[in-house]
One Martini backbone bead per residue (centre of mass of N, CA, C, O) as a GRO file, in nm:
protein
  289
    1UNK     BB    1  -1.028  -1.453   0.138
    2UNK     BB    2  -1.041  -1.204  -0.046
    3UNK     BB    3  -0.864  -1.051  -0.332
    4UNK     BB    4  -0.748  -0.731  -0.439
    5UNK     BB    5  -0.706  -0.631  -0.785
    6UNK     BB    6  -0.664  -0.552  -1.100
    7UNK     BB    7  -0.805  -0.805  -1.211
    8UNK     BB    8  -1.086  -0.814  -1.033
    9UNK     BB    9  -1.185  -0.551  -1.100
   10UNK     BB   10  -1.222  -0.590  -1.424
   11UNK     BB   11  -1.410  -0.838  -1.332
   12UNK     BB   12  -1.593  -0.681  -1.101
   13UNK     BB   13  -1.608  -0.391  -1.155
   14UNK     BB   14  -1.792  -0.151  -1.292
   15UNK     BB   15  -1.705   0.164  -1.449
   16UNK     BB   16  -1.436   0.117  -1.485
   17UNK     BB   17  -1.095   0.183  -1.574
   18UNK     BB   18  -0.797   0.030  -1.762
   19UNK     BB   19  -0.478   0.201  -1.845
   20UNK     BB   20  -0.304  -0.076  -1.701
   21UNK     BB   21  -0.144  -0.303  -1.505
   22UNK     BB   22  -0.119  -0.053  -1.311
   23UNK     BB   23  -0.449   0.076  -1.356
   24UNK     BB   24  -0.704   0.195  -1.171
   25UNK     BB   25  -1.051   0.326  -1.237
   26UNK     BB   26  -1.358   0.486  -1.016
   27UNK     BB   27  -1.576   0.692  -1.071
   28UNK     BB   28  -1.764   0.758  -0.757
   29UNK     BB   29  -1.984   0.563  -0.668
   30UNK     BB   30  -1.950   0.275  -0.464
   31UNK     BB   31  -2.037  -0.060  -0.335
   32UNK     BB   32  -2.099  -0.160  -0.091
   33UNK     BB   33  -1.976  -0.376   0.178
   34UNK     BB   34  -2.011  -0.744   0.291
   35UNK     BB   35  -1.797  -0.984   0.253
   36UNK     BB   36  -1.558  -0.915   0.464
   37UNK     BB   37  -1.254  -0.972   0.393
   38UNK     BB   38  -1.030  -0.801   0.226
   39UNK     BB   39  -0.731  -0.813   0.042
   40UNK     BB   40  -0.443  -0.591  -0.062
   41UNK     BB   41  -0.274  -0.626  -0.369
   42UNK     BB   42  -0.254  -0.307  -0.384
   43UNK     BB   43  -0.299   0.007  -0.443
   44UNK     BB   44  -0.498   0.255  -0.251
   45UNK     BB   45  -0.762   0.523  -0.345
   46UNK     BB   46  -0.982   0.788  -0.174
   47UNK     BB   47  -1.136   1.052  -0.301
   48UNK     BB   48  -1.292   1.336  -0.133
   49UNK     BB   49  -1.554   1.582  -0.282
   50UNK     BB   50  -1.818   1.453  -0.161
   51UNK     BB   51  -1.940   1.349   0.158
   52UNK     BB   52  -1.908   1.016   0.227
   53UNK     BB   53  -1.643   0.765   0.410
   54UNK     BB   54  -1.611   0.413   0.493
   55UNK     BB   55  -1.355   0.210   0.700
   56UNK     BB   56  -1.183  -0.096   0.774
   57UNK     BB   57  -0.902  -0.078   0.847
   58UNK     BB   58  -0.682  -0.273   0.999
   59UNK     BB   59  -0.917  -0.259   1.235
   60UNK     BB   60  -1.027   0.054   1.152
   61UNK     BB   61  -1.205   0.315   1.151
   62UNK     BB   62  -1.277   0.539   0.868
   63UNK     BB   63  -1.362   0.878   0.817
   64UNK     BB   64  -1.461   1.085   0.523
   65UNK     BB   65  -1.434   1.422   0.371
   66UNK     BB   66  -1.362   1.661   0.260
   67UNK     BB   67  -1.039   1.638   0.141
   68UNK     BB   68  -0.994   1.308   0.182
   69UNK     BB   69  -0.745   1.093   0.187
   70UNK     BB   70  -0.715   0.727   0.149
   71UNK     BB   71  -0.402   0.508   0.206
   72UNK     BB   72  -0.406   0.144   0.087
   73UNK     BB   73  -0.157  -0.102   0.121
   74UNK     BB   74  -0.052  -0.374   0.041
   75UNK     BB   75  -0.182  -0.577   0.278
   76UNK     BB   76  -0.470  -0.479   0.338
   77UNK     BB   77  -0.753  -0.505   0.551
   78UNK     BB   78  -1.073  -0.496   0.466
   79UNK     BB   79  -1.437  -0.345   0.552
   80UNK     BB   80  -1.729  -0.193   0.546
   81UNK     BB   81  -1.794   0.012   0.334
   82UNK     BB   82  -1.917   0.333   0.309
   83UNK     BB   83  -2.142   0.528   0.116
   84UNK     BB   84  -2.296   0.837   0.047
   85UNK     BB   85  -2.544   0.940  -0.128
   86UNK     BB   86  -2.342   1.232  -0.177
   87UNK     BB   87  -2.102   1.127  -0.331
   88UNK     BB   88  -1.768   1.216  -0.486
   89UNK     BB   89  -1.500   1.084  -0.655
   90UNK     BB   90  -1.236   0.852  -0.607
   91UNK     BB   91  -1.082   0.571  -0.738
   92UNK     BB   92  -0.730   0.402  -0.699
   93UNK     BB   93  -0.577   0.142  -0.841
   94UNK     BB   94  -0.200   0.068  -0.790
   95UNK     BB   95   0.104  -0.041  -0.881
   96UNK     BB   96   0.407  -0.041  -0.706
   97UNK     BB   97   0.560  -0.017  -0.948
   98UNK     BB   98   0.482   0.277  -1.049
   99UNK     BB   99   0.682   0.420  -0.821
  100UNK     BB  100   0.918   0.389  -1.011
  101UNK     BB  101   1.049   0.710  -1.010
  102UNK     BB  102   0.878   0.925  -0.776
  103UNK     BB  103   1.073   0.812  -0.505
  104UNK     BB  104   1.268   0.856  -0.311
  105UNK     BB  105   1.433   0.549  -0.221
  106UNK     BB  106   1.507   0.618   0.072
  107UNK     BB  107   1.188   0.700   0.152
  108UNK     BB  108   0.968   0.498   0.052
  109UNK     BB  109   0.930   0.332   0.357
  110UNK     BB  110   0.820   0.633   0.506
  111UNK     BB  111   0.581   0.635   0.344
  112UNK     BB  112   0.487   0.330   0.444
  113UNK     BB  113   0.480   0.367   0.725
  114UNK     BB  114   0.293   0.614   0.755
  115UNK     BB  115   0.071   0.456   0.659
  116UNK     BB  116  -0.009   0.237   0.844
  117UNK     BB  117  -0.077   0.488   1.075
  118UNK     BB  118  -0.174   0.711   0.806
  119UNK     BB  119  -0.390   0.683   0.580
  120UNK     BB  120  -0.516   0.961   0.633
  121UNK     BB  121  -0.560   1.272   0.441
  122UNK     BB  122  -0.565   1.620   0.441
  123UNK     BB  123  -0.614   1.836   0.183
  124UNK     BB  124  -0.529   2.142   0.117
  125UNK     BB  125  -0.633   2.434  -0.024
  126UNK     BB  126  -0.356   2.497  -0.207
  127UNK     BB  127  -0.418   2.174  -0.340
  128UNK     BB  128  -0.704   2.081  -0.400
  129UNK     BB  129  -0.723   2.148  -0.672
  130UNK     BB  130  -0.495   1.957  -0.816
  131UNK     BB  131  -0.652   1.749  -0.760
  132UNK     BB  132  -0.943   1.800  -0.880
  133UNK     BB  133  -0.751   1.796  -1.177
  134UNK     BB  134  -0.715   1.504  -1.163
  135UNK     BB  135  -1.013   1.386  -1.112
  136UNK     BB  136  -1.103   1.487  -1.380
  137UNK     BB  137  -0.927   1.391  -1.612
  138UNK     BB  138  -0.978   1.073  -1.522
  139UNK     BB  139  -1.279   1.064  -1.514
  140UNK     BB  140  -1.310   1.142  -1.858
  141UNK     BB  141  -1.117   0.901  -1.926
  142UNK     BB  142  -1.308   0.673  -1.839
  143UNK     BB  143  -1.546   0.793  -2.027
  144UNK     BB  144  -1.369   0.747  -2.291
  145UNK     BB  145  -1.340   0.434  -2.273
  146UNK     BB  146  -1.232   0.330  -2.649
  147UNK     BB  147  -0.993   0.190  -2.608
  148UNK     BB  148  -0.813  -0.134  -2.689
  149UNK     BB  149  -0.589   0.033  -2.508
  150UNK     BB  150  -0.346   0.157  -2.331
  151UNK     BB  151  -0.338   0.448  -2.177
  152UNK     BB  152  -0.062   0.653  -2.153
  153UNK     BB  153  -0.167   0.919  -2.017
  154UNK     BB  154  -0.304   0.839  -1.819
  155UNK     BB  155  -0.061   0.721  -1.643
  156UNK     BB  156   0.091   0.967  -1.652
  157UNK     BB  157  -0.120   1.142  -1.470
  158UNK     BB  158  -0.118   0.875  -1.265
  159UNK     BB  159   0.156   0.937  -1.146
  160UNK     BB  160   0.118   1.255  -1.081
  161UNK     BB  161  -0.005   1.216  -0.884
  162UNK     BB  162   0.149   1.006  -0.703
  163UNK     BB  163   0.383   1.211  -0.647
  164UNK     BB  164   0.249   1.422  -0.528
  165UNK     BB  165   0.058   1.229  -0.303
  166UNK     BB  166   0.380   1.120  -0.145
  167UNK     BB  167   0.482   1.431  -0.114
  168UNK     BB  168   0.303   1.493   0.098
  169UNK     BB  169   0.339   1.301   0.295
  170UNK     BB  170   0.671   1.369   0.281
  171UNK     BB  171   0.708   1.686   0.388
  172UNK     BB  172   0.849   1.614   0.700
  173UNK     BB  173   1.096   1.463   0.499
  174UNK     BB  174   1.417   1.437   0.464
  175UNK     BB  175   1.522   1.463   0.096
  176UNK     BB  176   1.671   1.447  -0.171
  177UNK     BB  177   1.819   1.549  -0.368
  178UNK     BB  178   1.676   1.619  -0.719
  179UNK     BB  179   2.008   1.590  -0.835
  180UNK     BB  180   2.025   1.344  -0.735
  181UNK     BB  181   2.141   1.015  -0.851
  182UNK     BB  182   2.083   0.746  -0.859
  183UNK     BB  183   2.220   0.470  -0.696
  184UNK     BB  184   2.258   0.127  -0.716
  185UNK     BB  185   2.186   0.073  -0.449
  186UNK     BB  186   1.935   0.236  -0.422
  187UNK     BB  187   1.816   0.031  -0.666
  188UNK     BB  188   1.773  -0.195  -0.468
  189UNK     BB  189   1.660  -0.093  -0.221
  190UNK     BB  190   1.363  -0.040  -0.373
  191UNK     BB  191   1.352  -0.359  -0.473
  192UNK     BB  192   1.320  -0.464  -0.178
  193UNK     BB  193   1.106  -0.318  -0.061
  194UNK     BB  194   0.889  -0.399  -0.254
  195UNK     BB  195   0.895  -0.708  -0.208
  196UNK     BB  196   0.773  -0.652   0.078
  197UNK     BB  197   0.554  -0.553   0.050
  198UNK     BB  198   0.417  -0.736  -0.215
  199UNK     BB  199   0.442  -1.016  -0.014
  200UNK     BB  200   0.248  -1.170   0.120
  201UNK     BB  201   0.454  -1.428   0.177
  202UNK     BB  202   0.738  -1.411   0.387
  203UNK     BB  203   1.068  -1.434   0.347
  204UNK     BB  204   1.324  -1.443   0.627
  205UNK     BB  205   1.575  -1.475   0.386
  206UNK     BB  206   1.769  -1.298   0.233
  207UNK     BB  207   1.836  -1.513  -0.014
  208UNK     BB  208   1.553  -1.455  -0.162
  209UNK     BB  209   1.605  -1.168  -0.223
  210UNK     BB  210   1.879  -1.186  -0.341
  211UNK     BB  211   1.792  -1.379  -0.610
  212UNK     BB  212   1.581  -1.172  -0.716
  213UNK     BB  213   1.821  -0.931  -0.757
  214UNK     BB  214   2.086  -1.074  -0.873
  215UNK     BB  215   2.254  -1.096  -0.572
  216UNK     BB  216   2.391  -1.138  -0.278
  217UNK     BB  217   2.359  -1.127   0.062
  218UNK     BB  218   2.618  -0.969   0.130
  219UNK     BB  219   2.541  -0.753   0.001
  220UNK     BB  220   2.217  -0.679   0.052
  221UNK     BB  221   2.339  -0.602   0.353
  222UNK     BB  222   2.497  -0.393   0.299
  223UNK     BB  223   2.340  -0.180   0.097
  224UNK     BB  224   2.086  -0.159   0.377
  225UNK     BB  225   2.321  -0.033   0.573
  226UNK     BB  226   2.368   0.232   0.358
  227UNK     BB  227   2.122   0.345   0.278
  228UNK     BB  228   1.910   0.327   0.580
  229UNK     BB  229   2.091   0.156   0.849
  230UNK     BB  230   1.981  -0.067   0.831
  231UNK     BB  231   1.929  -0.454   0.781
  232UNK     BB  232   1.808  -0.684   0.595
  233UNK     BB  233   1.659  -0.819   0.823
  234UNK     BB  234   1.524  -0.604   0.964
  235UNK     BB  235   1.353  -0.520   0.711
  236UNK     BB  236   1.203  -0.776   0.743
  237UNK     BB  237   1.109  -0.801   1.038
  238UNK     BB  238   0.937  -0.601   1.028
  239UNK     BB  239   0.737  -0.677   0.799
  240UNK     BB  240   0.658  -0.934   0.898
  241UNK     BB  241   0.515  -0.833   1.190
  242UNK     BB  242   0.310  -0.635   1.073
  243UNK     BB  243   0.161  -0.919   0.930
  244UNK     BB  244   0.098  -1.029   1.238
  245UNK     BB  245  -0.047  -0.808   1.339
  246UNK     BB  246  -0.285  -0.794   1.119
  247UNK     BB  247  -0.385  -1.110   1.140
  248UNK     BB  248  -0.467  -1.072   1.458
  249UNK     BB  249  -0.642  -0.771   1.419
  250UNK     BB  250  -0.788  -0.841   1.134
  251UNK     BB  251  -0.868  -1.105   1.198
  252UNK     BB  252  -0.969  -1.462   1.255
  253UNK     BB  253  -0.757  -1.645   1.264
  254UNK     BB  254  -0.558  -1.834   1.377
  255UNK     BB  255  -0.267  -1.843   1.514
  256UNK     BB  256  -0.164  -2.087   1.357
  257UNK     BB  257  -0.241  -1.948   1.077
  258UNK     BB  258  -0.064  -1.721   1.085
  259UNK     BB  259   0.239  -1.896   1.143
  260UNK     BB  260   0.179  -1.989   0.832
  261UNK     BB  261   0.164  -1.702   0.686
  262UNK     BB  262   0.407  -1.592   0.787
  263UNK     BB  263   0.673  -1.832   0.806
  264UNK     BB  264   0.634  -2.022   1.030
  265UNK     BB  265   0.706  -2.319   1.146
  266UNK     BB  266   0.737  -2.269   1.450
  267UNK     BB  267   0.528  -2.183   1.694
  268UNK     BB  268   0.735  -2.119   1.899
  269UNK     BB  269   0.877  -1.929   1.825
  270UNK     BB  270   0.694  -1.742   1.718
  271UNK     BB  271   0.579  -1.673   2.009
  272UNK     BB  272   0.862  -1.551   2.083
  273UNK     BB  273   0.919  -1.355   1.889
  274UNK     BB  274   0.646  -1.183   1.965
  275UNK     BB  275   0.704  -1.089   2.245
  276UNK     BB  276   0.967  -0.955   2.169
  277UNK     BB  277   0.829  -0.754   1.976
  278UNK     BB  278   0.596  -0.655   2.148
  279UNK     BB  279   0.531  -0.800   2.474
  280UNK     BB  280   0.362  -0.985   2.407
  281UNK     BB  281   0.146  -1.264   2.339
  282UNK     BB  282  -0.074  -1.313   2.071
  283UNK     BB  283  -0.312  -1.321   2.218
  284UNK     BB  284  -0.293  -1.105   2.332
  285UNK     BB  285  -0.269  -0.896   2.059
  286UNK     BB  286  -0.549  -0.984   1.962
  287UNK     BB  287  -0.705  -0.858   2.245
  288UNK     BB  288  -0.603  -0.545   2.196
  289UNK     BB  289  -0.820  -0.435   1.974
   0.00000   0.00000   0.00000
């Protein structure tokens, strides 16, 4: 299975232009994919300002017209991508790193949520001129792309889109005050969902993601409990979870390799944990799709 990232973006696929370690963009009409399944190490974003877009992202189809942005997390499976010949819009793929301190960090794991189950998003009328102008000054930066370092305006205006629409996403989220100041804890438990999401492989441990972020796993339980209301085990559980769900409907993976890279050592623990989880069994989970 190919993975997709900000680097072989910029190694196979001419067109587009890369303005930090962090933003790539890519105007126009992209490529119909037959490649089979590839996953994304990235954020994905697709909008269309003319024709359709067409995508079957973790085994769901989604066709896309004037108007939808597509919004798709890393570690997120897609294939079968298809442009109509009168297609244009932009594509735009960003890490996860970009969004620290665009969106509030209590609420950025619901907006990572919302976005697992409603990826497509229609963009009010009052709204399309500012994305629309926002795709024109990205599209421009693109074709000047004469510059022989990192663009900081690009990634700058690429930032404010993505707050844009990530507070798009979240207008029916209750958000903290903008004028309430990050607290340590919470800025720790956005770098610890970040890792959740970031991390292809996850580990099922506290102390794994506790000693990422050089803090105690009795802290990082702790401080996961004030300010989300889980604890990190729930929410580490929860990603895990979600990984073999997308592996399972989303792959052709045996069972078994589903739960070695979800990294589960024992098959049988595995099986029994899917059934609690989903009410499934791994089998019926995955001939669910």
């Amino acid at each position: 299975m190919k993975t997709i990232n900000i680097d072989i973006l910029v190694s196979d696929y001419t067109g587009g232009c890369r303005f930090s370690k962090d933003l790539y963009v890519y105007p126009g009409k992209g490529e119909d994919t037959d490649e089979g399944m590839m996953r994304l190490d990235t954020l994905g974003f697709c909008i269309v300002e003319k024709g359709r877009y067409e995508i079957c992202l973790n085994n769901k189809v989604f066709v896309l017209g004037c108007q939808d942005i597509l919004i798709a997390n890393p570690n997120d499976f897609y294939e079968n991508v298809k442009f109509s010949s009168d297609f244009d819009g932009l594509l735009i793929f960003a890490s996860i790193d970009l969004l620290d301190g665009l969106v509030e960090p209590t609420h950025l794991h619901h907006c990572l949520n919302v976005l697992k189950e409603t990826p497509v998003h229609k963009i009010s009328t009052d709204l399309w001129s500012l994305i629309k102008s926002y795709c024109a000054i990205l599209t421009v930066k693109t074709a000047l792309n004469t510059l022989s370092k990192s663009d900081e305006t690009a990634e700058m205006i690429g930032k404010a889109f993505l707050a844009d629409i990530f507070n798009l996403v979240l207008k029916d989220v209750e958000l903290i005050p903008s004028d309430k100041s990050e607290t340590r804890p919470q800025a720790l438990y956005r770098r610890f969902i970040n890792l959740l999401v970031s991390t292809p492989m996850k580990s099922h441990e506290v102390a794994y993601y506790a000693d990422k972020l050089s803090i105690s796993p009795r802290y990082l339980a702790a401080l996961c409990k004030t300010v989300s209301g889980k604890s990190a085990r729930e929410w580490i559980v929860e990603y895990v979870m979600n990984d073999v769900r997308r592996y399972l409907i989303g792959t052709d993976l045996s069972v078994k390799e589903v739960a070695s890279r979800t990294l589960f050592m024992n098959f049988s623990f595995f099986s029994k944990t899917v059934k609690r989880y989903f009410g499934m069994t791994p089998l019926e989970l995955r001939n669910s799709r």
